[in-house]
LUMMARMAR-182086 format. One record per residue (C-alpha): residue number from 1; x, y, z. Coordinates in nm, 4 decimals. Layout:
N
{NUM,{X,Y,Z}},
...
This chain:
484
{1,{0.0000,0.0000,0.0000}},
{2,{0.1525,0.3240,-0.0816}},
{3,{0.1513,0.6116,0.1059}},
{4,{-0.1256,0.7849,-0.0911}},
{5,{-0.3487,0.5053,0.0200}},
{6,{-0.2549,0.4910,0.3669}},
{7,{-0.6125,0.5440,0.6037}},
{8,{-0.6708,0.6923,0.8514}},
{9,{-0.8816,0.6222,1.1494}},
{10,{-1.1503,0.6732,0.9997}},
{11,{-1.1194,0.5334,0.6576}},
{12,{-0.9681,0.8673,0.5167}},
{13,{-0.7445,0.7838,0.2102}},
{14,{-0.4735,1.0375,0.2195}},
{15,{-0.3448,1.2622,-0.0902}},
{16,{-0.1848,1.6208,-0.1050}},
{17,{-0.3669,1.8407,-0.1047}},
{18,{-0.4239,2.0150,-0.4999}},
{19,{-0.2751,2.3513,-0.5333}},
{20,{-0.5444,2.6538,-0.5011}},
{21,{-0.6992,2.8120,-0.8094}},
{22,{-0.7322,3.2567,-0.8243}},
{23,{-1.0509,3.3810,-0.7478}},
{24,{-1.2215,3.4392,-1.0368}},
{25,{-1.1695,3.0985,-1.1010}},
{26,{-1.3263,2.9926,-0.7941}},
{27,{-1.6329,3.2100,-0.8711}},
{28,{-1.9557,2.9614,-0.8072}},
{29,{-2.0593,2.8184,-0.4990}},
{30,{-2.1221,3.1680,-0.3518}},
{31,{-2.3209,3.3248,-0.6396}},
{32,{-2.5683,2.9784,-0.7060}},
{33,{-2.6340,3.0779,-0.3283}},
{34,{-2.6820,3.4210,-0.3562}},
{35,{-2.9215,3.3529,-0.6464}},
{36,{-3.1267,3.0705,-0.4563}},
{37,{-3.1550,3.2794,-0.2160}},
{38,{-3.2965,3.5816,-0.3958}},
{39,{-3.6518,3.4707,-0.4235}},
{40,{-3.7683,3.4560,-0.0733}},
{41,{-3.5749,3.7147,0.1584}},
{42,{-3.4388,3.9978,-0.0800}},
{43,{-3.7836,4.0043,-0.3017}},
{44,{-4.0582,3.8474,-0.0800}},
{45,{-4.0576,3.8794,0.2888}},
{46,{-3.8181,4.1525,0.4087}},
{47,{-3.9314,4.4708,0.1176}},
{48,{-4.2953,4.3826,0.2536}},
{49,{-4.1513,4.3844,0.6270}},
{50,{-3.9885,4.6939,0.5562}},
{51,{-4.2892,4.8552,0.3986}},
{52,{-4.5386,4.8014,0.6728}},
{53,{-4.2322,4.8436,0.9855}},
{54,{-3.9823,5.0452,0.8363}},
{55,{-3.5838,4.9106,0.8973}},
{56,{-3.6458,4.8338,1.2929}},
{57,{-3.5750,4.4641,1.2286}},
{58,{-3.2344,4.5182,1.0008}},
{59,{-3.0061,4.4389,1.2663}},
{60,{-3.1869,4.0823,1.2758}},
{61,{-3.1330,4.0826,0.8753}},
{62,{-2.7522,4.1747,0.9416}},
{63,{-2.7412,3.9116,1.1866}},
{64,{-2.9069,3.6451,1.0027}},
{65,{-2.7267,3.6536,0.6711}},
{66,{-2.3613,3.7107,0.8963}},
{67,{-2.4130,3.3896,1.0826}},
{68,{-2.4861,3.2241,0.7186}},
{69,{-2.2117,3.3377,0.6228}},
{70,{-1.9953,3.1839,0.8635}},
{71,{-2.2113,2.8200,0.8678}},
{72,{-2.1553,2.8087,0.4831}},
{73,{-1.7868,2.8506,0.5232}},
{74,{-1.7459,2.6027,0.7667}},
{75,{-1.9660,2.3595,0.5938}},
{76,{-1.7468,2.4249,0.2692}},
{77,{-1.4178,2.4053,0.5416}},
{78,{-1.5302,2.0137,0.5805}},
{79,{-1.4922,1.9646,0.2050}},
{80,{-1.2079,2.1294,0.1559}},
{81,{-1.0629,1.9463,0.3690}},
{82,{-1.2516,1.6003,0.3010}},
{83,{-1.3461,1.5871,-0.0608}},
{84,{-1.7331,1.4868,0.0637}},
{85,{-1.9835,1.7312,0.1154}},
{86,{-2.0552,1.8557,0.5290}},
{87,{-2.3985,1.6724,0.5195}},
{88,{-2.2461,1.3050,0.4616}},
{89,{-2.0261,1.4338,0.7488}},
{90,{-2.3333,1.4414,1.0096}},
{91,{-2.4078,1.1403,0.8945}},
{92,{-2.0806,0.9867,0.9364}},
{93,{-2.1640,1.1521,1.3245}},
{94,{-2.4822,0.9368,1.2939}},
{95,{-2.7352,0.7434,1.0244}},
{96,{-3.0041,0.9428,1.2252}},
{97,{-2.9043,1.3274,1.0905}},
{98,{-2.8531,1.1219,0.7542}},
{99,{-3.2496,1.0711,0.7353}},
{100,{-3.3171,1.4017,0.8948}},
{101,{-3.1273,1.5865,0.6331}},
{102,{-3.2475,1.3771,0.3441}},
{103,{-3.6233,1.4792,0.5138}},
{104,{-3.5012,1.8418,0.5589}},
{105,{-3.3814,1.8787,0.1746}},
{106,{-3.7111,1.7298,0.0497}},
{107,{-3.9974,1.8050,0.2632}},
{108,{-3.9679,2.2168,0.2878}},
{109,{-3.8778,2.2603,-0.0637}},
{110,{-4.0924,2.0382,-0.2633}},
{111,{-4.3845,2.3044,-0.2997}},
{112,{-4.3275,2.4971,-0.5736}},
{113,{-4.3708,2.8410,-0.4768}},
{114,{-4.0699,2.9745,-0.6407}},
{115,{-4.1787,2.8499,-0.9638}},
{116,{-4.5819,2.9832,-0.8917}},
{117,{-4.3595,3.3043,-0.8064}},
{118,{-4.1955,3.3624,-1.1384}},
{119,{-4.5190,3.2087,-1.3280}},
{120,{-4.7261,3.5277,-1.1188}},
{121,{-4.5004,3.8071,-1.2085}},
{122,{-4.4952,3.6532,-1.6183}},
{123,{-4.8933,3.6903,-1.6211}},
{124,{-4.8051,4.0675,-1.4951}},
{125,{-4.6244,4.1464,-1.8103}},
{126,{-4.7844,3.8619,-2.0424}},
{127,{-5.1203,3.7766,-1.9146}},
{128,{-5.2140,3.3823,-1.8956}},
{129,{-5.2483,3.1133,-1.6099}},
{130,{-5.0143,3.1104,-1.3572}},
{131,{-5.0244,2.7592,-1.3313}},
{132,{-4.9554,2.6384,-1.6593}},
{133,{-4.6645,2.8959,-1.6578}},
{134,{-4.5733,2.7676,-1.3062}},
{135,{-4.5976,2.4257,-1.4584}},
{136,{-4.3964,2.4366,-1.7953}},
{137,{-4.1333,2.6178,-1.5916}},
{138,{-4.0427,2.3246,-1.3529}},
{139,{-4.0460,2.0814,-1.6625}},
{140,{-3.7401,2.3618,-1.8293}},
{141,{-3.5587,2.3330,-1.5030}},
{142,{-3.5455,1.9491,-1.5021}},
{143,{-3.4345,2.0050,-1.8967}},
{144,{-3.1569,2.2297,-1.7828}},
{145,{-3.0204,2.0808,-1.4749}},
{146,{-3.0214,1.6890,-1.6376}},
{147,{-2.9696,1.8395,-2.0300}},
{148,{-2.6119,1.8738,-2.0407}},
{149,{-2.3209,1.6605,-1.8965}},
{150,{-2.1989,1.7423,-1.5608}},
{151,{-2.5181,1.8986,-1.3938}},
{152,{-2.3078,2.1897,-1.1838}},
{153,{-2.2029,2.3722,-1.4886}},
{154,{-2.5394,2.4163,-1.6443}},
{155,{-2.6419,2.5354,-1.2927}},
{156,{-2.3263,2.8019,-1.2154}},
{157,{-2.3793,2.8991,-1.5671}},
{158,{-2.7656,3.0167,-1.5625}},
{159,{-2.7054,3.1205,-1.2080}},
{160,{-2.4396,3.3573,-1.3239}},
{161,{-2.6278,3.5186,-1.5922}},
{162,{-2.9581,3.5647,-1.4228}},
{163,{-2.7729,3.7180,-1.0953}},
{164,{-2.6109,3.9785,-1.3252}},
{165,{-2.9450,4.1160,-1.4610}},
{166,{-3.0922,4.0778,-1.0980}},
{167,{-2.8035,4.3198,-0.9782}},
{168,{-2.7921,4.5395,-1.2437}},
{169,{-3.1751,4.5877,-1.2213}},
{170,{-3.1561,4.6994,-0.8437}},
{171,{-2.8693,4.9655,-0.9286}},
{172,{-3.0617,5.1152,-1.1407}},
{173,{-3.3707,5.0993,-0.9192}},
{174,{-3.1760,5.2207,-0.5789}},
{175,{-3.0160,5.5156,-0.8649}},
{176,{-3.3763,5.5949,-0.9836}},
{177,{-3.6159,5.5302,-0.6653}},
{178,{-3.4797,5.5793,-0.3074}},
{179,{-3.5100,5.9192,-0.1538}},
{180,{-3.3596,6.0494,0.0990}},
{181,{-3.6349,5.9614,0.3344}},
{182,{-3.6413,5.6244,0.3078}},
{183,{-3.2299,5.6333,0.3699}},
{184,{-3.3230,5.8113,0.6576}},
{185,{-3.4911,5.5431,0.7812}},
{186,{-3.2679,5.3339,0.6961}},
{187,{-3.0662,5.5205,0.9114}},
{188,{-3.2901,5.5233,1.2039}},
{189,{-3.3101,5.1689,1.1906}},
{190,{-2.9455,5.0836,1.2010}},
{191,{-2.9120,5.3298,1.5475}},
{192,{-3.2349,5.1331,1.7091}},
{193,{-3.3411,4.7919,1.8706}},
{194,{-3.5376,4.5488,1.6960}},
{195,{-3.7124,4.5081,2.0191}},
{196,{-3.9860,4.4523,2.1221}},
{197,{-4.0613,4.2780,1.7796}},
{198,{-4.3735,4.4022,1.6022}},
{199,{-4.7205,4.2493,1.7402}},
{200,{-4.8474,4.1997,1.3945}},
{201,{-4.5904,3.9995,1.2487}},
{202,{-4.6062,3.6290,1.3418}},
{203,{-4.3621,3.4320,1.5151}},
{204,{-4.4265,3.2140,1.1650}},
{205,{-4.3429,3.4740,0.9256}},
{206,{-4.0185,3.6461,1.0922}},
{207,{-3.8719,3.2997,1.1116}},
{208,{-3.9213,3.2261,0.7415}},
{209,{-3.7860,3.5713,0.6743}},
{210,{-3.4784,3.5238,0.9104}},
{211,{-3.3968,3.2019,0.7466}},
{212,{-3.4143,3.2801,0.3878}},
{213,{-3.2415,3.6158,0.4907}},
{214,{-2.9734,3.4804,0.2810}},
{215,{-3.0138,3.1126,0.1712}},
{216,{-3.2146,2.9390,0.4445}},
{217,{-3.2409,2.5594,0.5591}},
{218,{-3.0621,2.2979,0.3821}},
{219,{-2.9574,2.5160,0.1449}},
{220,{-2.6819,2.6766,0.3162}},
{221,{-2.5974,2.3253,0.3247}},
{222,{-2.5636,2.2847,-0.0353}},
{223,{-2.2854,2.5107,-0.0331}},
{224,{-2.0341,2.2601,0.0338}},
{225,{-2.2179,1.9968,-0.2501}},
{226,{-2.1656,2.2997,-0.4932}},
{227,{-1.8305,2.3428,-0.3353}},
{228,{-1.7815,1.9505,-0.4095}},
{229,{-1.8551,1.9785,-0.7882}},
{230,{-1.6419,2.3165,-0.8210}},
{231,{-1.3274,2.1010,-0.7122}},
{232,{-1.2340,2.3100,-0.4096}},
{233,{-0.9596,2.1354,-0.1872}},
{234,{-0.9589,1.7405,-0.1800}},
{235,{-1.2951,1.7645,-0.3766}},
{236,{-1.0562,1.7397,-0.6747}},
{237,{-1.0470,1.4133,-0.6531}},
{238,{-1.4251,1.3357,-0.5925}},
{239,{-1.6756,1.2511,-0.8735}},
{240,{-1.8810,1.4985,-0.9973}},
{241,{-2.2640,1.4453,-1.0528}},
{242,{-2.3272,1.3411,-1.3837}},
{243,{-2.6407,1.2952,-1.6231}},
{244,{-2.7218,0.9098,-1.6112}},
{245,{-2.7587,0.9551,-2.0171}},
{246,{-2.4416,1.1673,-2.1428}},
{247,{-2.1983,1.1812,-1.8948}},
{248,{-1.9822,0.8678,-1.7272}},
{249,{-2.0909,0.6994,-1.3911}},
{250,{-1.7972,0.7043,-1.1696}},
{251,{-1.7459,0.4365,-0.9071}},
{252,{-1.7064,0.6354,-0.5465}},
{253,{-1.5520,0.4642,-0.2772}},
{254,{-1.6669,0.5166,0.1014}},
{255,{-1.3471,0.6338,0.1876}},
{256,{-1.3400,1.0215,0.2319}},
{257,{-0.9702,1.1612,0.1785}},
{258,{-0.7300,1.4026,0.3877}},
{259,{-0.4190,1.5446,0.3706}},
{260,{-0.1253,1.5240,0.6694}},
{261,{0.1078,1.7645,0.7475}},
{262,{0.4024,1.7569,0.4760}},
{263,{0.4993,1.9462,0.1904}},
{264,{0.2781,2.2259,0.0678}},
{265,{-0.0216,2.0684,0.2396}},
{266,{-0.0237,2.3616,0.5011}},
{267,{0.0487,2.6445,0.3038}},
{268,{-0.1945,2.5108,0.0373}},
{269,{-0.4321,2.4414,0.3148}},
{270,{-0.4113,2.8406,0.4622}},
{271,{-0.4497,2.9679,0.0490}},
{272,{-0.7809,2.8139,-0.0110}},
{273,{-0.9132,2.8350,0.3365}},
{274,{-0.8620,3.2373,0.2827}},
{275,{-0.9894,3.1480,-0.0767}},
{276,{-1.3216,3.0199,0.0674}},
{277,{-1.3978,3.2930,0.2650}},
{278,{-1.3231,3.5384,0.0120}},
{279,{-1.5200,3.3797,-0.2949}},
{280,{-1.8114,3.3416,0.0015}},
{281,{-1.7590,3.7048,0.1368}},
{282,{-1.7689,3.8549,-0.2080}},
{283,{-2.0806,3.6585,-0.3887}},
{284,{-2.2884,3.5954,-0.0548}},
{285,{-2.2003,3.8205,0.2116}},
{286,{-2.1914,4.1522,0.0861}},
{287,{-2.4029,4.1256,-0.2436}},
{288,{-2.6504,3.9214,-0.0717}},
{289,{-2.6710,4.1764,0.1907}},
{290,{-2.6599,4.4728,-0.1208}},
{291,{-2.9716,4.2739,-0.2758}},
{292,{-3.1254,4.3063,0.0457}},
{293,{-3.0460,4.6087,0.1710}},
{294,{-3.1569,4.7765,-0.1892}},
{295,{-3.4888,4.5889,-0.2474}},
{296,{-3.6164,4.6792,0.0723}},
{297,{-3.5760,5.0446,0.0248}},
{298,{-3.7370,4.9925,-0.3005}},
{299,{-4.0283,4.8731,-0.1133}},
{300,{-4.0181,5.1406,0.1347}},
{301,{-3.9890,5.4277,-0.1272}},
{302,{-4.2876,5.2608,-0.3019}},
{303,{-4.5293,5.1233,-0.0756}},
{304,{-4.4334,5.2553,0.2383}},
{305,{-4.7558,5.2862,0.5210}},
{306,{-4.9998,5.0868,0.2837}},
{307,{-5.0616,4.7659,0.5171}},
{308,{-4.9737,4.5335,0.2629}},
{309,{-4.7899,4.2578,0.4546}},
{310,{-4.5514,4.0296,0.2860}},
{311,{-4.6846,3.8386,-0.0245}},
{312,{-4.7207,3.8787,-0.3855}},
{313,{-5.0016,4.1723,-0.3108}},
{314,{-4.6840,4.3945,-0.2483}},
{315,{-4.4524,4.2962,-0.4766}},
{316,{-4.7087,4.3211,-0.7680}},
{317,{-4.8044,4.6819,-0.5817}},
{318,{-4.4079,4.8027,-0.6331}},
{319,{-4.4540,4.7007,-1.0000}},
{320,{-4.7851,4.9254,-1.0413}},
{321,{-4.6047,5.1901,-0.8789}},
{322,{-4.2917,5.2175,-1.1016}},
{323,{-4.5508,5.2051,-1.3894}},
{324,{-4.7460,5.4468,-1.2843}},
{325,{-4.4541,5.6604,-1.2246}},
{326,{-4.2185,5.6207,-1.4965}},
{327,{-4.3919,5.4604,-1.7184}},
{328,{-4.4640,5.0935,-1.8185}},
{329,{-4.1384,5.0209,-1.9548}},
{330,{-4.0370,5.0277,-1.5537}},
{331,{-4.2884,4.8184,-1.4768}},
{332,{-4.2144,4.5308,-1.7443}},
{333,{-3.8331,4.5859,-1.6452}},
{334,{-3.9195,4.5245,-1.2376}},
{335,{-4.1697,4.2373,-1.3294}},
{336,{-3.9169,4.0677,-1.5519}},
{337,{-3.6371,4.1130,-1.2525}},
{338,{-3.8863,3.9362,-1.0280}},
{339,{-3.9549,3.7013,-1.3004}},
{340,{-3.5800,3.5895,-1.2927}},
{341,{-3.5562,3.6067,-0.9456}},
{342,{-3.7813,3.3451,-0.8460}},
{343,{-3.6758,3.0914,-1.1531}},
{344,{-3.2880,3.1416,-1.0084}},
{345,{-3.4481,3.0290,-0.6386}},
{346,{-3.6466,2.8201,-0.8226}},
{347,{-3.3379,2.6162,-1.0113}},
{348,{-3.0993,2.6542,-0.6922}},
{349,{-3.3902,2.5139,-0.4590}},
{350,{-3.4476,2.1898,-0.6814}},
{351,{-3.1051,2.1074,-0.7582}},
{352,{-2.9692,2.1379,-0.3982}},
{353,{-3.2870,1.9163,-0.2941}},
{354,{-3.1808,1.6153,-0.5565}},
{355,{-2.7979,1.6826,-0.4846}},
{356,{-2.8506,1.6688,-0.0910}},
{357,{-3.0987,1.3531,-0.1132}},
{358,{-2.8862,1.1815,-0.3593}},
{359,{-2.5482,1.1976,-0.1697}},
{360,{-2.7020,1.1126,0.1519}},
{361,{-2.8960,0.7751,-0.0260}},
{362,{-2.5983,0.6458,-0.2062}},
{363,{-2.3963,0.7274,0.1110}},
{364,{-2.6399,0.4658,0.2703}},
{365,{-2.6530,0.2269,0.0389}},
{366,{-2.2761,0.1803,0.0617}},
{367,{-2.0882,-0.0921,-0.1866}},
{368,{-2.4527,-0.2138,-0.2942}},
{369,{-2.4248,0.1073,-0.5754}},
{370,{-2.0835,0.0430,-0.6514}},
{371,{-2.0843,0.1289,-1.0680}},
{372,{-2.4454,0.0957,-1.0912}},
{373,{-2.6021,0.3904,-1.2970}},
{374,{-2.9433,0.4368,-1.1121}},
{375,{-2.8257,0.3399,-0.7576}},
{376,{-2.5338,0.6104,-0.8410}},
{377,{-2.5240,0.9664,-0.7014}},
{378,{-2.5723,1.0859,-1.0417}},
{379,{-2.8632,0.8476,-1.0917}},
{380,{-3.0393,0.9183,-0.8283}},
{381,{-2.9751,1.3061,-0.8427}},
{382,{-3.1892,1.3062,-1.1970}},
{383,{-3.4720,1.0009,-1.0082}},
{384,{-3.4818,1.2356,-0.7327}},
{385,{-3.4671,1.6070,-0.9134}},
{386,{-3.7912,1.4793,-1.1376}},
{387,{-3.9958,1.3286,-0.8485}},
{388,{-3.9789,1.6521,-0.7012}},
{389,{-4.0774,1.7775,-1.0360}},
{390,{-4.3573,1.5688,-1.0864}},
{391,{-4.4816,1.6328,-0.7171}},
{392,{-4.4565,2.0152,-0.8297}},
{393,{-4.6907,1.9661,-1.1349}},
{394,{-4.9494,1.7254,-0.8909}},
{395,{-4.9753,2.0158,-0.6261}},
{396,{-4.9952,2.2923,-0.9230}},
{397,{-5.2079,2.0903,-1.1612}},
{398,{-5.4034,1.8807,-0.9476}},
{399,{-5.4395,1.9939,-0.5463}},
{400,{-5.4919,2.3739,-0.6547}},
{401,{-5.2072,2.4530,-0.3786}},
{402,{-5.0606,2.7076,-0.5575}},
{403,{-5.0446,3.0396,-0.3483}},
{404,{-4.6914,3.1566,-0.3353}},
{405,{-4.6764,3.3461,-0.0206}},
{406,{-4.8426,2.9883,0.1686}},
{407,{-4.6061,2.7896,0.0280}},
{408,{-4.2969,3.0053,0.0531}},
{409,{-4.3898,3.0576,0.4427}},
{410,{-4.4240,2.7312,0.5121}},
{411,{-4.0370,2.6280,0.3528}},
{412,{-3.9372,2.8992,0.5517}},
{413,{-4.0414,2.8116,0.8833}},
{414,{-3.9515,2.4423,0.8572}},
{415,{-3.6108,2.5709,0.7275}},
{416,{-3.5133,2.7764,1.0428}},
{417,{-3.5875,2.4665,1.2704}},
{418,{-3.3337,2.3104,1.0039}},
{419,{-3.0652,2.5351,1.0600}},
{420,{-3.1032,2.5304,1.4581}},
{421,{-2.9796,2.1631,1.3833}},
{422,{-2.7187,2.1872,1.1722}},
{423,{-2.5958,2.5392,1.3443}},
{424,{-2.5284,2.2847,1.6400}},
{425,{-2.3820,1.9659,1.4664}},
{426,{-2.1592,2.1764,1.2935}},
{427,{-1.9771,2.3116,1.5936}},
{428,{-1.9791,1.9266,1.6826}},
{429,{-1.8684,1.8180,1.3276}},
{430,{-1.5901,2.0493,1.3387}},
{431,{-1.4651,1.9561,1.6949}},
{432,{-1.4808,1.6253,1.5830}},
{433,{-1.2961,1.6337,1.2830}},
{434,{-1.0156,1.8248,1.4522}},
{435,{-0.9758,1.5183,1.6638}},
{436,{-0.9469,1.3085,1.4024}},
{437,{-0.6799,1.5169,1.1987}},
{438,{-0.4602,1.5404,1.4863}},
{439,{-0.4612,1.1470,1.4817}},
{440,{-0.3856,1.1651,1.1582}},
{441,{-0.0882,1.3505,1.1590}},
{442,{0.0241,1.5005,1.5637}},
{443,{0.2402,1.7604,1.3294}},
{444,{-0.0771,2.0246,1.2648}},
{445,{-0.0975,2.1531,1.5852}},
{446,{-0.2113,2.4545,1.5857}},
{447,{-0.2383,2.4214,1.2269}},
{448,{-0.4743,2.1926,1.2083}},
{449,{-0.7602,2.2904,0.9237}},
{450,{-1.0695,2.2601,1.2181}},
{451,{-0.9136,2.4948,1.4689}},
{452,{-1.1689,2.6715,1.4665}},
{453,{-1.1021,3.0918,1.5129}},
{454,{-1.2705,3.2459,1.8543}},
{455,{-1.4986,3.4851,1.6745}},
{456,{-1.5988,3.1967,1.4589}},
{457,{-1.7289,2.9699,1.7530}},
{458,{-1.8806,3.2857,1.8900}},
{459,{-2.0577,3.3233,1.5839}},
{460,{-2.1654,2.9252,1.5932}},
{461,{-2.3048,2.9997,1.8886}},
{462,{-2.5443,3.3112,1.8620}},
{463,{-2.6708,3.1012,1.5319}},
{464,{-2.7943,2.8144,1.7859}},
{465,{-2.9007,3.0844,2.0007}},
{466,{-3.0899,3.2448,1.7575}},
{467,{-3.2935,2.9805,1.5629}},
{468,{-3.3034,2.7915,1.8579}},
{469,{-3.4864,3.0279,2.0283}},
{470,{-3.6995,3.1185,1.7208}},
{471,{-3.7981,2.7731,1.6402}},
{472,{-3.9409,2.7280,1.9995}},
{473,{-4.1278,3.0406,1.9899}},
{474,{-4.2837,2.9089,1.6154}},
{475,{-4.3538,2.5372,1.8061}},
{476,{-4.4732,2.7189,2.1124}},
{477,{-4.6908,2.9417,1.9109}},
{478,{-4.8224,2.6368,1.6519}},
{479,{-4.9339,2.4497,1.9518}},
{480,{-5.0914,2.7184,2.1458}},
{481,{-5.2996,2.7891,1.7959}},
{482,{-5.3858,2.3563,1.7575}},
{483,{-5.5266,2.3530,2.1271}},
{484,{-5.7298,2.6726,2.1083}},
């Protein structure tokens, strides 16, 4: 056995570690987030928030998508370091968070209220049913995602292009809309509490904002999966995910891989970690927070004072607005934005679903889908991506469950009782990963890739803190409403 074989103690085959690409290069993981995570904080709940409560809650926004920040660099920190995505980690901690994730990835995201979202703003500018529009769009995101080879490029590619319009649509609407009043509250909002929180926003609805402030439940997961197919770290030498008709199924061993202490391994360690958190900082962090920041002040300068709440009502009420304003070549240019910003959820929310799922099955089926094309990761990415599909086109075509702002809540809510979870096995992931490295190799010592900085575990913290305590007041408050 050579000493690129040698394991570990626990079944790590270890390699050097690949050499770290620039940044642009590295360009993807962060924007497919940023773009999944457009449709549901930055264009749904928080403008309509900010309409009815001006910017008293935009510390809690700050907060939120900070502390997802810091979970999706530590989940990607695992598969830098590992080759294998942070989720088949938790379940290497136990088969039980295995089958809670592969629940968590399916059950909050398989109503297709990012798809009814994009369909609703089309019949703005086009007229037509919602539903059929809803309906034929789901079909061309199956087309995309399983069309073409190697399923992440199609993805990083139509996330790139759509985010760019996004962005370059709310320049020009911060240029052309916000007044100084509405900065001014923006100002106000940044020097005051956010408590006591608003009586006439539910417990339901701030959680599902506070989780998709940013990317939300398992999603945030995903970030490593993405980070996976991108090649970052050891993922260089893990398979990619495939289409089960043009691309090769690879054979993937149970083995995870890791690196020891030699050579370049360090140095090469310390360049992509600060890599990571860059490419993350850049396309999540502070555009995600732009997006945010800039759509809400839209919303304020708009609708400000009209008791709209958060739902399609308001968003379709900004697009009347800029019409009425400027004229309707504003209005088809914000409906179209809209448009693009719930298909790019819409994509991201599918494909991390299927990817999630589809890892965590093959992980437990073990040797049993050893070079087997359906029982592969790739095969059961595309069985999984068009169940969800087809249970999309039963709920829009057959149960008449098609209201965006009930579906969209409900992810949400279920989502921030997700990330209370995995905001607390990650701290234990990472502490337990450390161990193992320093088994691996005594030589890291203080260098080892899971030492964990203090701000960061502070940070790891607050987020268990947070959704912790925000999940019990939702569970608290659903069973108070049940007994009456």
């Amino acid at each position: 056995m050579t000493e690129q074989d040698r394991q570990s103690p626990n079944t790590a085959q270890t390699r050097p570690l690949p050499p770290p690409v620039s940044l642009r290069q590295s360009i993807g993981p962060g924007v497919i987030l940023l773009a999944t995570a457009m449709g549901s904080g930055e264009i749904f709940f928080w403008p309509g928030i900010a309409a009815d409560h001006g910017f008293r809650l935009i510390w809690l926004t700050i907060a939120a998508i900070t502390l997802q920040y810091v979970l999706n660099t530590e989940f990607i920190r695992y598969t830098l370091a590992t080759g294998e995505a942070a989720v088949i980690g938790f379940a290497r901690l136990s088969p039980v968070f295995g089958w809670f994730f592969i629940a968590a990835a399916i059950l909050p995201w398989m109503w297709p209220g990012w798809a009814m979202g994009g369909a609703t703003s089309l019949t703005w500018i086009f007229g037509g049913n919602p539903v059929w529009i809803g309906a034929g769009s789901l079909v061309a995101i199956g087309l995309l995602l399983t069309g073409s080879r190697v399923a992440y490029k199609s993805l990083e590619l139509a996330q790139k292009l759509l985010i760019a319009f996004v962005l370059t649509v709310a320049l020009g609407l911060a240029v052309a809309i916000v007044r100084p009043e509405s900065l001014a509250a923006l100002g106000q909002g940044l020097v005051s509490s956010p408590f006591p929180l608003p009586a006439s926003l539910s417990m339901t609805t701030l959680l599902a904002a506070l989780a998709f402030c940013g990317a939300g439940g398992t999603i945030n997961l995903a970030a490593a999966n993405w980070a996976r197919d991108k090649g970052f770290g050891m993922a260089v030498y893990a398979p990619k995910v495939v289409s089960p008709f043009s691309g090769e199924v690879q054979a993937v061993s149970e083995a995870r891989f890791a690196f020891d202490a030699s050579g370049e391994n360090i140095p090469r360690w310390q360049a992509w970690w600060r890599l990571v958190r860059r490419e993350e900082l850049i396309t999540f962090l502070a555009a995600g927070a732009f997006g945010l920041i800039v759509f809400m002040l839209v919303a304020h300068a708009l609708v400000a004072g009209q008791g709209l709440g958060v739902g399609m009502g308001t968003v379709k009420a900004q697009a009347d607005a800029l019409g009425q304003r400027y004229g309707q070549w504003m209005h088809l240019i914000f409906a179209l934005c809209v448009s693009a910003i719930f298909l790019t959820s819409a994509v991201g929310v599918l494909d991390h679903a299927a990817r999630i799922a589809a890892g965590l099955v093959r992980h437990f089926l073990g040797t049993r889908a050893e070079a087997t094309r359906w029982l592969s990761e790739s095969g059961l990415y595309f069985i999984i991506l068009w169940t969800l599909i087809g249970f999309g086109l039963i709920v829009l075509l057959g149960l008449d469950v098609s209201s965006p702002p009930a579906l969209l809540t409900i992810a949400g809510a279920l989502s921030g009782i997700v990330m209370f979870a995995y905001s607390c096995l990650a701290l234990w992931l990472n502490l337990h990963m450390k161990a193992e490295f320093d088994r691996l190799d005594p030589d890291f010592g203080t260098l080892n890739p899971f030492r964990i900085e203090r701000w960061r575990l502070v940070a790891l913290i607050l987020s268990i803190l947070l959704f912790g305590f925000m999940s019990a007041a939702v569970i608290l408050d659903t069973l108070s409403k049940l007994a009456g």
